[in-house]
VEXDREN-2710 file (C-alpha; in Angstrom, 1 decimal):
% VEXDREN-2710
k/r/px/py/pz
1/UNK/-33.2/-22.0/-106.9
2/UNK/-31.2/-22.9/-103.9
3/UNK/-28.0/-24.9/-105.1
4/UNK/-26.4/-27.0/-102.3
5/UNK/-23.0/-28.4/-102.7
6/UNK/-22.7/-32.3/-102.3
7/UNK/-20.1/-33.7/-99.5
8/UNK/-16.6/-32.9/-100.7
9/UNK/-17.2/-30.4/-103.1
10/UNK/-14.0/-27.8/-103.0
11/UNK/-16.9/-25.3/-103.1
12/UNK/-18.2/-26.4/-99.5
13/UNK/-17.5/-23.8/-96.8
14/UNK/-15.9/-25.5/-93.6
15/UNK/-16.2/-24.3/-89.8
16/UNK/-13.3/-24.0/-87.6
17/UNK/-12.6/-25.7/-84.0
18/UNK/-15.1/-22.7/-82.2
19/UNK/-17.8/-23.6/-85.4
20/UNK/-16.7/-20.3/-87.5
21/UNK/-16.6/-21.0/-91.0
22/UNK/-13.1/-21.4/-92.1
23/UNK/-11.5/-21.8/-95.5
24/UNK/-11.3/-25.2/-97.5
25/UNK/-9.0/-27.3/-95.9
26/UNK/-9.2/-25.7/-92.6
27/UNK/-9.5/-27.9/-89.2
28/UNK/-12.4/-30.3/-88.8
29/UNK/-15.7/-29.2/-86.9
30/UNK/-15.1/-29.9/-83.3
31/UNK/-18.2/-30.4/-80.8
32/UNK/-19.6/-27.4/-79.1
33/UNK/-18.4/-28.6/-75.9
34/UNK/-14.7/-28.7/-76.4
35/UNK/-14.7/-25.1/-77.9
36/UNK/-15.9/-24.5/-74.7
37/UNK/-13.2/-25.9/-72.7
38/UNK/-10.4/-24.9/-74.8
39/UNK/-11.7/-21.1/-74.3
40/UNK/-12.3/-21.4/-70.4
41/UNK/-9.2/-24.1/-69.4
42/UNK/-6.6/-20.9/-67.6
43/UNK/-5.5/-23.5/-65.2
44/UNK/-1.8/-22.5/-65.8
45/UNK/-2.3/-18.8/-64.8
46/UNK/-3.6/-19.3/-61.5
47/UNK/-0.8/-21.0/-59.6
48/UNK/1.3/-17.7/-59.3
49/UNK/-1.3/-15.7/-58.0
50/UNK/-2.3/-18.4/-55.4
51/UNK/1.5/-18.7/-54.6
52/UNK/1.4/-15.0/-54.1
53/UNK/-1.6/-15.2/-51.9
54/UNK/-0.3/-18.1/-49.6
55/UNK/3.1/-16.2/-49.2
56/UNK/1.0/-12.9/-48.3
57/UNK/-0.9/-14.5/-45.3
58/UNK/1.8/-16.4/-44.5
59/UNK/3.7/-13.4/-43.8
60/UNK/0.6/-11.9/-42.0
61/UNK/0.0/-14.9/-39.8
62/UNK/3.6/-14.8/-38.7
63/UNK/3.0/-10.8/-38.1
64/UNK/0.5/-11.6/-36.1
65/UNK/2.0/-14.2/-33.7
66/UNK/5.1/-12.2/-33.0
67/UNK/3.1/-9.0/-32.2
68/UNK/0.8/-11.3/-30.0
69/UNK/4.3/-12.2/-28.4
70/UNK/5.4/-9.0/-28.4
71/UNK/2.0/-7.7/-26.3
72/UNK/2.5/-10.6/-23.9
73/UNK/6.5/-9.5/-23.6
74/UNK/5.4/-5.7/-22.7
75/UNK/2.6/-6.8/-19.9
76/UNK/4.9/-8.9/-18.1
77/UNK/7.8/-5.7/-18.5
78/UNK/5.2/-3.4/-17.1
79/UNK/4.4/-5.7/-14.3
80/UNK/8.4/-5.9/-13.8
81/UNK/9.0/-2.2/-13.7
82/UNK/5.8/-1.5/-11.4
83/UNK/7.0/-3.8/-8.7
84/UNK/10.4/-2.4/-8.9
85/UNK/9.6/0.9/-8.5
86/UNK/7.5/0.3/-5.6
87/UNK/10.1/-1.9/-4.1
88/UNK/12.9/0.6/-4.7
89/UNK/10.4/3.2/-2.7
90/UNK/10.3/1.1/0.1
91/UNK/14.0/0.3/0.0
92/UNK/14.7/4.2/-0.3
93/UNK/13.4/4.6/3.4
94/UNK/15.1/1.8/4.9
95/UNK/18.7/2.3/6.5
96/UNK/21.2/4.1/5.0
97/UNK/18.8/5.2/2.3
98/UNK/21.3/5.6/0.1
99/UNK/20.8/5.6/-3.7
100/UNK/22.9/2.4/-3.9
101/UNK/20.2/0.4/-1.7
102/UNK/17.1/1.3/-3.6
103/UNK/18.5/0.8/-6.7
104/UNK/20.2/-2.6/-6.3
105/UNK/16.5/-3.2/-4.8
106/UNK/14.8/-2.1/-8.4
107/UNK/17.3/-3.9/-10.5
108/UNK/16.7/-7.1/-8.1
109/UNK/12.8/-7.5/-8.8
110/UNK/13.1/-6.6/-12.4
111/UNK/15.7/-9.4/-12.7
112/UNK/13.5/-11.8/-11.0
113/UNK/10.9/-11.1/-13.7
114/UNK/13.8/-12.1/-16.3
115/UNK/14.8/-8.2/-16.9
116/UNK/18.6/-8.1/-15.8
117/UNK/20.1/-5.2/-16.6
118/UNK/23.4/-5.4/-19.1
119/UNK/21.7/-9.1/-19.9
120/UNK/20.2/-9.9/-23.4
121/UNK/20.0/-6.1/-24.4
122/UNK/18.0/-5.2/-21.6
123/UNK/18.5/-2.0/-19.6
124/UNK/17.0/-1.0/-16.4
125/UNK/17.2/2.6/-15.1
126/UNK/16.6/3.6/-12.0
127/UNK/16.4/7.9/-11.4
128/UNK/15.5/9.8/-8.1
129/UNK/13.6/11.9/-8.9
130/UNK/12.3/10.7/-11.9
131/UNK/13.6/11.6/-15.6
132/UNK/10.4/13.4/-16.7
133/UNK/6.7/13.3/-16.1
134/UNK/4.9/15.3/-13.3
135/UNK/7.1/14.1/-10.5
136/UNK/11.0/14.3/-12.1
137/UNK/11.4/17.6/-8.8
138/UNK/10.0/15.4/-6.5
139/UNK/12.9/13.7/-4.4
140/UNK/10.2/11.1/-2.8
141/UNK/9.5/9.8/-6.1
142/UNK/11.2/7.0/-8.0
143/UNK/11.4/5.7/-11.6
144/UNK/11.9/2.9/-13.6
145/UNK/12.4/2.4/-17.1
146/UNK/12.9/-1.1/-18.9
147/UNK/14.0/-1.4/-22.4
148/UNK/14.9/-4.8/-24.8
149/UNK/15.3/-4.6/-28.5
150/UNK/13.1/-7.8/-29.6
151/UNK/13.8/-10.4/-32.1
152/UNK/11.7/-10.4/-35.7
153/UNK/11.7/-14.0/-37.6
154/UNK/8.9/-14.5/-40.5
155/UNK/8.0/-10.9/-39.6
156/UNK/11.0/-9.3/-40.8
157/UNK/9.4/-9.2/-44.4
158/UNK/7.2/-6.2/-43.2
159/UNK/9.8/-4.9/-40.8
160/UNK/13.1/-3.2/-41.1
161/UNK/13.8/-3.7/-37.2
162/UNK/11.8/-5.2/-35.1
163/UNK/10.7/-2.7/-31.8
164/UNK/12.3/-1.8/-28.8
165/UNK/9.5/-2.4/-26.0
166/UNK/9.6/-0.3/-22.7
167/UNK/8.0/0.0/-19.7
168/UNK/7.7/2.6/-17.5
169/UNK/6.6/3.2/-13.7
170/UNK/7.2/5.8/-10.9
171/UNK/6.0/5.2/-7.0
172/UNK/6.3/8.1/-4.9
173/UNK/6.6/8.2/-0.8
174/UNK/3.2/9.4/0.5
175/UNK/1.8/10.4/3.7
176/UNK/0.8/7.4/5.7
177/UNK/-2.6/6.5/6.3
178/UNK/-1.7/6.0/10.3
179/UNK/-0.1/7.6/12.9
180/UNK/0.0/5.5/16.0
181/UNK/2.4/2.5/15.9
182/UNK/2.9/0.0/19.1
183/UNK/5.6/-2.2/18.8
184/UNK/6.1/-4.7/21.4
185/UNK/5.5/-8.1/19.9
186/UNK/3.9/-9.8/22.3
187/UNK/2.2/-7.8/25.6
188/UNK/-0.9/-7.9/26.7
189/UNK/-2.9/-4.6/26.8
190/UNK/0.2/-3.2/24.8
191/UNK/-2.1/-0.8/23.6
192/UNK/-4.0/0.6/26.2
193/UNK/-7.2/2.8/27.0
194/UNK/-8.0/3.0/30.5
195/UNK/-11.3/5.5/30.3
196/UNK/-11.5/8.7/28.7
197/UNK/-12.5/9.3/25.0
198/UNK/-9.2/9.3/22.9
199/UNK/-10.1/10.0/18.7
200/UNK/-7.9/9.7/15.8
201/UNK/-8.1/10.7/12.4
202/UNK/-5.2/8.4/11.2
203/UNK/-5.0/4.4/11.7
204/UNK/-4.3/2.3/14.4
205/UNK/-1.8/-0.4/14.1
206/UNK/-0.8/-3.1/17.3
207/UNK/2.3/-5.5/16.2
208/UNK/1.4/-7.6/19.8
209/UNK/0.4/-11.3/19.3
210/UNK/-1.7/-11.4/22.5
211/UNK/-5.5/-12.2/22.2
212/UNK/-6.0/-9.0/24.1
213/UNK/-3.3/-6.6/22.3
214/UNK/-5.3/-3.9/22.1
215/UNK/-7.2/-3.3/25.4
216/UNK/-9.8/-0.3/25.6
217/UNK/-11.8/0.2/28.7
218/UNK/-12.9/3.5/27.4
219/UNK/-13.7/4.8/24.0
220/UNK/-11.6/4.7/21.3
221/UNK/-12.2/5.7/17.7
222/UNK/-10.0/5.3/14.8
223/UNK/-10.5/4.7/10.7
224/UNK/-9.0/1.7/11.0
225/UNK/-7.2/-0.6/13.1
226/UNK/-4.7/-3.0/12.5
227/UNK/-3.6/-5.8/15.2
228/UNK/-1.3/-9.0/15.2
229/UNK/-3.5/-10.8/17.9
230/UNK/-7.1/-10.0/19.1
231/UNK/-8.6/-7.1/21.3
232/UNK/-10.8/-6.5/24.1
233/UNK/-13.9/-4.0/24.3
234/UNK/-15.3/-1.7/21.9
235/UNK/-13.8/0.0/19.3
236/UNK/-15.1/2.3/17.1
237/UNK/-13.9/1.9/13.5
238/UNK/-15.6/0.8/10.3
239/UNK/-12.1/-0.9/9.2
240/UNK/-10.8/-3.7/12.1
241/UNK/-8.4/-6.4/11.1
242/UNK/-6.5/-8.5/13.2
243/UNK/-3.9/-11.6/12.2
244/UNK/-2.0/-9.2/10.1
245/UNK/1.6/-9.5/9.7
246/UNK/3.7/-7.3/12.2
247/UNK/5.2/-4.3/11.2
248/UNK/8.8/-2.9/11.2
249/UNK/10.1/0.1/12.9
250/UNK/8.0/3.4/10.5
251/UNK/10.9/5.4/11.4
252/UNK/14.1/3.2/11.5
253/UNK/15.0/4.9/8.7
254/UNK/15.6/8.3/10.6
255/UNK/19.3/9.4/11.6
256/UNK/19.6/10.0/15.2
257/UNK/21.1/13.5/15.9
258/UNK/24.5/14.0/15.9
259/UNK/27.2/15.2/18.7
260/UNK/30.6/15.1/20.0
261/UNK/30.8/12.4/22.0
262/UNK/31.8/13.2/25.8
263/UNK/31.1/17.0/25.2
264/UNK/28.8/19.0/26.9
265/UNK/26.9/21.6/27.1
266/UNK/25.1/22.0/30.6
267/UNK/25.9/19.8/33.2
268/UNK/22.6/18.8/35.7
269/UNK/20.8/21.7/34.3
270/UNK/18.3/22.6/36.9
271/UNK/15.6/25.7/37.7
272/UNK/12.8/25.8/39.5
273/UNK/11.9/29.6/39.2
274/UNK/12.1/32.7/36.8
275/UNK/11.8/33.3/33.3
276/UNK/14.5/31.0/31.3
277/UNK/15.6/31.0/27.4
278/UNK/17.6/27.6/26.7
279/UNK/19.6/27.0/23.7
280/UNK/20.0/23.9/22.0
281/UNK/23.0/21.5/23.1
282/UNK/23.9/18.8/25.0
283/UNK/22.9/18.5/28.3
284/UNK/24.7/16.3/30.3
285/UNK/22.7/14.8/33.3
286/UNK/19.7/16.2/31.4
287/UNK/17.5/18.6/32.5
288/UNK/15.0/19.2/35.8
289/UNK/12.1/21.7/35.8
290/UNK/10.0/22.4/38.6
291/UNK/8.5/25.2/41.0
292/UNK/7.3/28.2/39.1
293/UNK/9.8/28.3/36.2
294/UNK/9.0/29.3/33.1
295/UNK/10.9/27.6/30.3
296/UNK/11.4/28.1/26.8
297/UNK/13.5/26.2/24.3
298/UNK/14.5/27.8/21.3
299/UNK/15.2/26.2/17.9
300/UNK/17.5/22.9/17.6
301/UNK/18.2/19.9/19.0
302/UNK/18.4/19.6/22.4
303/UNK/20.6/16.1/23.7
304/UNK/19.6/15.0/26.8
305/UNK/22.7/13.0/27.6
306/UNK/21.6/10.8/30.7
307/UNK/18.9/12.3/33.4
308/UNK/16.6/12.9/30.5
309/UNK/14.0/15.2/31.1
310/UNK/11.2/16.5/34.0
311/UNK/8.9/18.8/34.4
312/UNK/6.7/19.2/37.4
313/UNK/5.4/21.5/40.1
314/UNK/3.2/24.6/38.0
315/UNK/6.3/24.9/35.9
316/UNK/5.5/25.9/32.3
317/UNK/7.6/24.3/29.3
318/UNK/7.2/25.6/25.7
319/UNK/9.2/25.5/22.4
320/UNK/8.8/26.0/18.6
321/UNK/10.6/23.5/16.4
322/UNK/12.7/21.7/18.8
323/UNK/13.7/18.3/19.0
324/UNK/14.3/16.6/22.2
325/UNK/17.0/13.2/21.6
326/UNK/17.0/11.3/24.9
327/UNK/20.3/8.8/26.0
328/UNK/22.9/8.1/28.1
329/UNK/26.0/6.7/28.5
330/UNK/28.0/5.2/32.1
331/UNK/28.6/8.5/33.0
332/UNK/25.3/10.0/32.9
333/UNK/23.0/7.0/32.8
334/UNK/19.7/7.0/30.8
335/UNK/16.1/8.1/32.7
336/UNK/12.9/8.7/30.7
337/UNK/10.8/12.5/30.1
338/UNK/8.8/12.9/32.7
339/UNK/6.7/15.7/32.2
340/UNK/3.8/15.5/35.1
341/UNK/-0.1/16.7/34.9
342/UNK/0.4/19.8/37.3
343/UNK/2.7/21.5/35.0
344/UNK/1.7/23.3/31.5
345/UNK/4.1/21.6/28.7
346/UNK/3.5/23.1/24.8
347/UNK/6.2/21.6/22.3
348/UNK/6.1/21.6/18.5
349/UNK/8.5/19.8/16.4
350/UNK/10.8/21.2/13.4
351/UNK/9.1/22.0/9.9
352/UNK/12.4/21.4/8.4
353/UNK/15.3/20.0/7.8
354/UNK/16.3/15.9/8.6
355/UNK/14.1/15.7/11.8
356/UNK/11.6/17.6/10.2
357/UNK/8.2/16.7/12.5
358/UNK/10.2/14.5/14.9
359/UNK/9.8/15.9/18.6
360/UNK/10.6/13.5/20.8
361/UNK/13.3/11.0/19.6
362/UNK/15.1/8.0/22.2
363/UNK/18.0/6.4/21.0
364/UNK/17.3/3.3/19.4
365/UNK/19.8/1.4/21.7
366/UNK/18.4/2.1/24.7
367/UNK/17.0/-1.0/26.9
368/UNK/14.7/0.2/29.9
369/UNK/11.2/-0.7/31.8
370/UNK/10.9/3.0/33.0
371/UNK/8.2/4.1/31.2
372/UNK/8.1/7.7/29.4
373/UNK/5.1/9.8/31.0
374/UNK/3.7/12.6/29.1
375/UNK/1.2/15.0/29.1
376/UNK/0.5/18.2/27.6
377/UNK/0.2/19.5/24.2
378/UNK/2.8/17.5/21.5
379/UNK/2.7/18.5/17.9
380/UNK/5.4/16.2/16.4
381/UNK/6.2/12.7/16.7
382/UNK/6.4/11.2/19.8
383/UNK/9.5/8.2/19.5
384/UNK/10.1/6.0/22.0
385/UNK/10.4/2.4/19.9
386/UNK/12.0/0.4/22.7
387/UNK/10.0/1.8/25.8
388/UNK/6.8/2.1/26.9
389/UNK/5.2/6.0/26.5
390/UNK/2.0/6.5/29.2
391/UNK/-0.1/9.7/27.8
392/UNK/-1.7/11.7/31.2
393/UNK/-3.9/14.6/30.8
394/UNK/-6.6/16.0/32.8
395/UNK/-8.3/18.4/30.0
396/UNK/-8.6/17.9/26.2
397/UNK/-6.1/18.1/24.4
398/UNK/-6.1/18.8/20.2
399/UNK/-3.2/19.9/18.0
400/UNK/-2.8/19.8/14.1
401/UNK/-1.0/16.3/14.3
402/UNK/0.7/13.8/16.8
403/UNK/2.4/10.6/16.0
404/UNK/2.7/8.1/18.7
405/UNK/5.7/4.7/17.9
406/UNK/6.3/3.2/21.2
407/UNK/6.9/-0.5/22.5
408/UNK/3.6/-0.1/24.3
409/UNK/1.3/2.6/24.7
410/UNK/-1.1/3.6/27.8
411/UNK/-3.6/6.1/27.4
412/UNK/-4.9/7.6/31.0
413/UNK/-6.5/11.1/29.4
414/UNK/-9.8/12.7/29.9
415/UNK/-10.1/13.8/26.5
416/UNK/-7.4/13.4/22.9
417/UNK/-7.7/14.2/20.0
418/UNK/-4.9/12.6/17.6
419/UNK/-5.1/14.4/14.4
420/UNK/-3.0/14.2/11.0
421/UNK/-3.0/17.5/9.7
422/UNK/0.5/17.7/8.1
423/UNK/0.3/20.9/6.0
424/UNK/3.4/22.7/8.0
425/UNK/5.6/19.8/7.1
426/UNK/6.8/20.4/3.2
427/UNK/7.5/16.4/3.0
428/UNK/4.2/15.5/5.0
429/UNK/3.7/13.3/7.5
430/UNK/7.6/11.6/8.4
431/UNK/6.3/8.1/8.2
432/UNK/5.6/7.1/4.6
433/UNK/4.3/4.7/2.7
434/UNK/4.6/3.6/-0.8
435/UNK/2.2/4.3/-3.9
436/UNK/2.5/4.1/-7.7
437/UNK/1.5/7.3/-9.3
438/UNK/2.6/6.9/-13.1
END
């Protein structure tokens, strides 16, 4: 028979504050509920952890902004030390060419993009040829290398140091795409084509603001022409653009030859017969070709000091790596090369050396409307940048390269061919132009 205790009775068996039984005198029976709460309340343990958490992405989010900086900071270097480098190659063929010139041109345009050199911890280097990479033996190519230590704030939790960032670029002097430059700024028919067919592999450019700058009355075809002002008649070139900006001098950057000034050489050098050998020099009063001579220049430079230089009659002219520097001074005043379409001129230009591919050079300071009348076969530059140069042939005429800078040019030629083959040059073509390569 079951026996139950009555209310009270020491005998009664008590449950505890989770409803276990529990000794007499033990806690009072608590409601289901609370035990429940009292077993799942850990409020107090989760406020460190969170406070761990908060101070983890804190640091992250912080990470993250200054690394998003630090991205933005090493585009806008890399755009710094691109545009220097290219500017310093420019700057490297302009007059004196020194190292100081290009340079304080590369340290100039990285400065402008906030980058000066000794300034905040940044550095700026500038090396011809470049340090390393595949162009550090080439002495065309230039580098430039910008470095700044940055600046770590919440970041510096994760980091030690914060980074160094650098940017690197190297342009190099490359052949030019063109090989005939007329400079007279404002002539019409500066460039001219008075019938014939004259083709060049190499571009066209025109610095003359005249509507008709460019005249061509026979047929000219070119890869691409360039021209301040307009044109007149038909060219033939899938690459025309006119209204550009003019152009400087491609060659002021060459030295003219050196001499003793008042020495000479020859004086009125003159033949007009036989079998001659002439030596390089200066040849005051210049020199006169004509009759049945047969002429040939060896290797140098040749300074035709006043009286310049003609050929005519059935004379024959020839020379291998010569260079031909036309002036004047009061005693033997300046005339132009005259070398006519009766006689047989063959002239090729150094492979070497300062006036490597340079052929025909007039001194920069010389101011005259005689024109410069050519024709036979010219493999070399052709400089004449303050007169006018008037190509005559009667045959066709095609040699490995030929660069034409003139004030104006006139074209009166059965047949030219103007190529830019510049594989016996070791430097290329002598007119460069700028390109960024790493």
């Amino acid at each position: 028979m079951l026996k139950v205790s009555p209310p009270g009775d020491a005998s009664h068996t008590k449950l505890d504050a989770c409803g276990q039984h529990s000794s007499p005198g033990g806690p009072a029976l608590l409601k289901r509920g609370a035990c429940v709460r009292l077993i799942d309340d850990q409020r107090g343990s989760v406020v460190p952890a969170v406070a761990i958490m908060l101070t983890v992405l804190l640091g992250l989010a912080a990470l993250g902004t200054e690394v998003g900086t630090w991205y933005g900071t090493k585009r806008n270097m890399q755009g710094a030390a691109d545009t220097a480098a290219y500017s310093a190659a420019i700057a490297k063929n302009a007059p004196p060419g020194t190292s100081a010139v290009f340079i304080a041109q590369a340290k100039s345009v990285a400065g402008n993009y906030g980058y000066v050199d000794a300034s905040n911890n940044v550095t700026v280097a500038v090396n011809n040829p470049p340090s390393s990479g595949n162009y550090s033996t080439n002495n065309f190519a230039i580098e430039v290398v910008i470095r700044q230590p940055q600046q770590a704030s919440l970041s510096s939790i994760y980091m030690k140091t914060a980074p160094t960032l650098a940017a690197r670029a190297v342009s190099l002097l490359t052949t030019s795409s063109k090989c005939v430059y007329v400079l007279n700024s404002k002539a019409s028919g500066s460039f001219f084509v008075d019938g014939g067919t004259v083709s060049s592999t190499c571009g066209v450019v025109v610095n003359s603001n005249s509507t008709s700058a460019l005249t061509n009355k026979g047929t000219l075809s070119a890869p691409s022409v360039d021209i301040v002002g307009g044109y007149s008649g038909t060219i033939n070139s899938s690459k025309i653009t006119t209204g550009i900006k003019p152009v400087s001098d491609p060659l002021f950057y060459v030295p003219a030859p050196s001499y003793a000034p008042g020495s000479c050489d020859y004086i009125n050098y003159s033949v007009s017969s036989g079998t001659v050998t002439l030596n390089k020099g200066v040849y005051c009063g210049g020199i006169t070709i004509g009759g049945t001579a047969a002429v040939t220049l060896n290797p140098g430079t040749y300074i035709l000091m006043g009286g310049g230089l003609t050929v005519s009659g059935s004379a024959t002219l020839s020379g291998t790596g010569v260079t031909l520097y036309n002036t004047g001074n009061t005693l033997y005043p300046y005339k132009p090369v005259q070398t006519l379409d009766n006689s047989v001129v063959t002239l090729t230009a150094p492979a070497s050396g300062v006036h490597a591919g340079i052929l025909f050079f007039q001194d920069r300071t010389i101011v005259s409307s005689a024109a410069n009348t050519l024709a036979g076969s010219f493999t070399g530059v052709l400089y004449f940048p303050t007169t006018a140069l008037v190509l005559n042939s009667g045959s066709g005429v095609t040699v490995p390269y030929t660069i034409l800078v003139a004030d104006t040019v006139s074209m009166s030629i059965n047949s030219l061919n103007i190529k830019n083959d510049y594989s016996s040059l070791p430097g290329g073509s002598p007119i460069k132009e700028a390109k960024l390569v790493e």
